[in-house]
C-alpha positions in Angstrom: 24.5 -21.5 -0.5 21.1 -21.1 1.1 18.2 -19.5 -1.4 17.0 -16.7 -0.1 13.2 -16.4 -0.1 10.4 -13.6 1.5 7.2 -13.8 2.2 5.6 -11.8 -0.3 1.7 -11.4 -1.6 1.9 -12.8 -5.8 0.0 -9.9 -8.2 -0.6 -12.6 -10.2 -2.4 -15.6 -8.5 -2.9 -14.1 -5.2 -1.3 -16.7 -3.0 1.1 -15.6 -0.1 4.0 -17.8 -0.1 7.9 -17.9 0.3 9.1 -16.1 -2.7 12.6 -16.9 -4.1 14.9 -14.1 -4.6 16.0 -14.0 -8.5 18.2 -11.0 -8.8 18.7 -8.4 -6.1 20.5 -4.7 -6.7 21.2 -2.1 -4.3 22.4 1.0 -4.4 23.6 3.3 -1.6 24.2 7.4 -1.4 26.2 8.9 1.5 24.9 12.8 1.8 27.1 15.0 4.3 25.1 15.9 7.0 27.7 18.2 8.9 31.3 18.1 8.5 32.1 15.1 10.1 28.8 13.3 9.5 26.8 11.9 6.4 23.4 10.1 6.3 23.1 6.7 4.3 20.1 6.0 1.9 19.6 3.2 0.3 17.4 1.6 -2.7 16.7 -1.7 -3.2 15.3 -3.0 -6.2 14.7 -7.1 -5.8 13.1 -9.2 -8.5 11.0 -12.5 -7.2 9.4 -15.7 -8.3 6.1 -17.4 -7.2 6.4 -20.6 -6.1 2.8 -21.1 -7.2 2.6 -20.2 -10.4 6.0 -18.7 -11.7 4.9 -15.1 -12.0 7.5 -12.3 -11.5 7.9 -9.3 -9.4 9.8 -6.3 -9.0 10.2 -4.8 -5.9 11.2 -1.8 -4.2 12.0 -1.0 -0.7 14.3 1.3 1.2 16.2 2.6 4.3 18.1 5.5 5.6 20.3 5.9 8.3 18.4 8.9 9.7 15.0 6.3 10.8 15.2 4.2 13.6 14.7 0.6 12.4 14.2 -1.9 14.9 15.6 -5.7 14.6 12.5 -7.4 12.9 11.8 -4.5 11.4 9.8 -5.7 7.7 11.2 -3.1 4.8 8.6 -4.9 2.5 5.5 -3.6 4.4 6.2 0.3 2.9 7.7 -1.7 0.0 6.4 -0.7 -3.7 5.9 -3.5 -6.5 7.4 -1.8 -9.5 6.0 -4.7 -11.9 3.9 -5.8 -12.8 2.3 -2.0 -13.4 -1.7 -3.3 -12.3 -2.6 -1.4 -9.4 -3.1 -3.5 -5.7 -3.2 -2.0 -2.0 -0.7 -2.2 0.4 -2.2 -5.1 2.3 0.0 -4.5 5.4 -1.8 -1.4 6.0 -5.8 -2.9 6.4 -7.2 -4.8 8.9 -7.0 -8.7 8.9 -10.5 -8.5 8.5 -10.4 -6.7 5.9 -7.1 -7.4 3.9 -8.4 -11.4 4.3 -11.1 -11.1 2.1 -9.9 -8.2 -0.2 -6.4 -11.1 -1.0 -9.6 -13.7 -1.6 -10.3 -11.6 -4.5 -6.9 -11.5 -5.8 -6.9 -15.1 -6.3 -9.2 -15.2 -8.1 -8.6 -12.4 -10.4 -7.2 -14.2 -13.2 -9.5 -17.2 -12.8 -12.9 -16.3 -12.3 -13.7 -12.4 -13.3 -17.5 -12.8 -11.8 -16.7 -14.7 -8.6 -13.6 -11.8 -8.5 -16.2 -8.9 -8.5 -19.0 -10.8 -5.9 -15.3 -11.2 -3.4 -14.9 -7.0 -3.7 -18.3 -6.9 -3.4 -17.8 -8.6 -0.1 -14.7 -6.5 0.5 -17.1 -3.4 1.1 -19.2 -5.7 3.3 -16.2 -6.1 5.7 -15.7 -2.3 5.5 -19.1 -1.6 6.7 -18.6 -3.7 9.6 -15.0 -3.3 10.5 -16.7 1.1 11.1 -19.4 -0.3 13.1 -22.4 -0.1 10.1 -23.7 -3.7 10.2 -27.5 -3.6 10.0 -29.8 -2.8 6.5 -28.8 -3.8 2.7 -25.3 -2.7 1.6 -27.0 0.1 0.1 -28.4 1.1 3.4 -24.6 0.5 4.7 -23.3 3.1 2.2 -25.6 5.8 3.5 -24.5 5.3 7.2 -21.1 5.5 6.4 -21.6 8.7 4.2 -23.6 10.2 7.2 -21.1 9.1 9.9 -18.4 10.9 7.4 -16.4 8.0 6.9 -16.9 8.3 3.4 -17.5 11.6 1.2 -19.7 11.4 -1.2 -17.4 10.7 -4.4 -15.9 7.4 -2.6 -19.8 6.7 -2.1 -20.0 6.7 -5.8 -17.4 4.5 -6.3 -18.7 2.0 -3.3 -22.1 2.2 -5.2 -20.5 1.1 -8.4 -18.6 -1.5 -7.1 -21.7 -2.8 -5.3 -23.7 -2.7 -8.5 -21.6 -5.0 -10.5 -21.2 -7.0 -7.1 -25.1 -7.7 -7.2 -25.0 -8.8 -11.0 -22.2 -10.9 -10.9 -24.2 -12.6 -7.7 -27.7 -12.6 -9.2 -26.2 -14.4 -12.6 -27.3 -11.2 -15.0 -25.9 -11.4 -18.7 -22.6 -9.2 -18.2 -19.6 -10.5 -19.3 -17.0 -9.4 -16.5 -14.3 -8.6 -18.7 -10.6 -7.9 -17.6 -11.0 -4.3 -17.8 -14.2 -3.5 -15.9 -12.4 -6.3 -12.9 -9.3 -4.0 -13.3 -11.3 -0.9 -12.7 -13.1 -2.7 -10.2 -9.9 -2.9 -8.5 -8.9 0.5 -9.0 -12.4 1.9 -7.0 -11.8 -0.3 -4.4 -8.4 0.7 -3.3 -9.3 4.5 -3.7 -11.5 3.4 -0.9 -9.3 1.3 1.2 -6.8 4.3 1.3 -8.8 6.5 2.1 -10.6 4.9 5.1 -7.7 3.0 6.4 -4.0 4.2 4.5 -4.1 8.1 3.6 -5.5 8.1 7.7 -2.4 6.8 8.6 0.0 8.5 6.4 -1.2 11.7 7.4 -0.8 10.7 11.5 2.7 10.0 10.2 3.2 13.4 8.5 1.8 15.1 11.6 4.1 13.3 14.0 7.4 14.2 12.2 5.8 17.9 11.7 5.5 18.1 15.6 9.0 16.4 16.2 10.7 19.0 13.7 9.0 21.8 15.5 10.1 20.8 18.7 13.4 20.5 17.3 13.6 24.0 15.9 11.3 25.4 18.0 7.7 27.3 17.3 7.0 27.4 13.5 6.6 31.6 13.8 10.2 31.8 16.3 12.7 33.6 14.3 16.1 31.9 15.0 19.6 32.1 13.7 20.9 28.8 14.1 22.2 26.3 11.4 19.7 23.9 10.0 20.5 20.1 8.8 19.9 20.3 5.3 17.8 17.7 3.5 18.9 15.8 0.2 17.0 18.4 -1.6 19.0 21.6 -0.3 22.1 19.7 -0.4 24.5 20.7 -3.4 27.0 18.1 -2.1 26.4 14.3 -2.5 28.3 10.6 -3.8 26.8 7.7 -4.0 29.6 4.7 -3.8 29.6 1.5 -5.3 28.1 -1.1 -2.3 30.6 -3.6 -3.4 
């Protein structure tokens, strides 16, 4: 029997690489949609080894009936890694400019915690000029982002903190870049990747499938007496059945 493997990003070493699939559970819930009708969810929970260096990962994707999925669509990219609990960005969402040297500094983030913080240092480099801010100091960056509102002033803070350590780490000063401060290194940094590049995104989403359900029941303020489909949430009747 053929292993099963996915291309996956490893939390641990930072290498993307085939990852073999260890254990794999899915569970599926029919909810009646109208009397002859019912929409399938399902939840997949999949556990994976690195190739690289044997870490572990759970992951969790899913899919419902009522989404059009095309052929090669990848569930992974809106898939959530469930352990191990240390926070990283959803790389499928950032520019290959971008994501490229933000991975550079996961792999190095359990090797090297001062080379880790000069690579997100570099991250916010890449930021600058992926918005079109490419001349002055990074400090002189920051400001031009802040003025061109691509950044409010609280994820300026957190770019200036980031780009702080970033300076020491490069200029050799005597701070010991402990697992902790590279952890909340980490942390500042994707608070700023979603908001300039994810939360963007999710909220053209949310507006899209506001506008389709408006055109489906008309105006928002239209007062109409026809049936609505319910959503999980309203629905009182539900099974889920065993997938084998």
């Amino acid at each position: 029997m053929k292993e099963e493997k996915v291309i996956l990003l490893c939390p641990y070493c930072g290498n993307t690489a085939p990852m073999k699939l260890l254990n794999n559970y899915q569970k599926d819930t029919y909810v009646p949609i109208t009397f002859d009708e019912e929409a399938q969810f399902v939840d997949i929970f999949q556990v994976f080894g690195c190739p690289v260096c044997d870490g572990y990962q759970l992951v969790y994707t899913h899919w419902n009936s009522e989404e059009g999925f095309y052929e090669d669509t990848n569930l992974y990219e809106n898939g959530e890694i469930l352990f191990p609990s240390f926070e990283v960005v959803n790389l499928y969402k950032l520019p290959k400019i971008i994501k490229d040297a933000y991975e550079s500094a996961l792999k190095v983030r359990n090797i090297d915690n001062a080379i880790c913080a000069i690579a997100l240092r570099r991250t916010l480099e890449r930021v600058c000029k992926d918005n079109g801010v490419v001349n002055g100091k990074l400090h002189q960056k920051l400001n031009q982002l802040q003025q061109k509102g691509i950044l409010p002033p609280l994820m300026g803070d957190l770019f200036k903190v980031i780009k702080d350590f970033g300076n020491m780490a490069a200029h050799g000063d005597d701070v010991i870049f402990d697992k902790s401060l590279i952890d909340g290194m980490f942390r500042f940094t994707n608070k700023i990747l979603e908001y300039v590049y994810i939360l963007p995104q999710e909220m053209n989403q949310a507006r899209i499938e506001l506008e389709l359900l408006a055109g489906e029941e008309g105006p928002i303020n239209e007062k109409e007496d026809k049936p609505k489909r319910k959503s999980i949430s309203q629905t009182d009747e539900y099974k889920e059945r065993d997938p084998s």
